[in-house]
N, C-alpha and C positions, 0 to 999 in steps of 0.2 A: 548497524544502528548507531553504535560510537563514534563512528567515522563521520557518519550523516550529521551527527551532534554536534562535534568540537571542529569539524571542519566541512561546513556546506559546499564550499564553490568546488569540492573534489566532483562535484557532477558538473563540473564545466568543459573539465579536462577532455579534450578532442581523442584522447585513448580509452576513455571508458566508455564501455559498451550499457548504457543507460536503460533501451529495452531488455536489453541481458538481465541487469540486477533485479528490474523490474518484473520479470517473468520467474525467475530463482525465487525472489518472495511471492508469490502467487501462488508458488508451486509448494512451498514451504506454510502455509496457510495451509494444505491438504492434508500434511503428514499427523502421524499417528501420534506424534511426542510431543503432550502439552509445551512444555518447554520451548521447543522448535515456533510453534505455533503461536506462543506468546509475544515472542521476539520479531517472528513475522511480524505480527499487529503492530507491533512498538515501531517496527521500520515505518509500516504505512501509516502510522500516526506521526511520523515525521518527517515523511516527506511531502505529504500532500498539502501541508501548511507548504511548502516552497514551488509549488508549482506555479505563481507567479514572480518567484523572482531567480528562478533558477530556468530558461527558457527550455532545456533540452529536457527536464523533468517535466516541465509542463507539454512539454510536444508528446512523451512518451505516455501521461496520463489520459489528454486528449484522444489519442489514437488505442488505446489498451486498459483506459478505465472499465470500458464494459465488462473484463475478464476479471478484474478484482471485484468489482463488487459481484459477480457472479459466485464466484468461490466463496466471498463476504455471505450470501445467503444460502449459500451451499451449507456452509458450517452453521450457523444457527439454524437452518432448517433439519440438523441431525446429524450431518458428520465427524463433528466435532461435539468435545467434553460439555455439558452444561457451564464445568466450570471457567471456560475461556468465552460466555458470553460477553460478560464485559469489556473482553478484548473487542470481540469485533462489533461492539456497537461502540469504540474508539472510533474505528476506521469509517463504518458509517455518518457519525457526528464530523468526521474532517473531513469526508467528502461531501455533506452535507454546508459545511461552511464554506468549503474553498472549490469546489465545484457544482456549483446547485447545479447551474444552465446545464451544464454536462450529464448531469446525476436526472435531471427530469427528462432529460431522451435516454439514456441508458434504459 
């Protein structure tokens, strides 16, 4: 998440494996430790604002958004703590702005 922060174009770099990170937060959304789970949300609350101008994030959300926001209503539908809803209605309000088209066939 800090990284994402103070320096975006590190998802430009031809060595990082973009659905990698992509999928580690997904998977990190599921885990038992509010904490863990927060931080998740905080990633996908900032990157999904750059899936326009970061292309290889945008390729990775285009092709693997359906799995986040799956997980996204996994956890408010009872996997996850009451107290981490407002994390993930972040994630739905950003994909909500920066990927409607996407978010209405999901």
């Amino acid at each position: 998440l800090q990284a994402l922060k103070r320096k975006p174009d590190l998802f430009l770099c031809s060595n990082l494996d973009v659905k990698a990170v992509f999928q580690c937060g997904v998977l990190s959304l599921k885990f038992p430790e509010a904490p863990t789970v927060k931080a998740s949300c905080g990633f996908f609350t900032e990157l999904l604002p750059r899936c326009g101008e970061i292309p290889p994030v945008g390729q990775v959300v285009h092709e693997n958004g359906k799995v986040l926001l799956q997980a996204v209503l996994e956890g408010i539908g009872g996997q996850a703590s009451r107290s981490l809803m407002d994390h993930f209605a972040e994630i739905l309000f950003a994909l909500n702005k920066h990927c409607f088209s996407l978010l209405s066939v999901w």
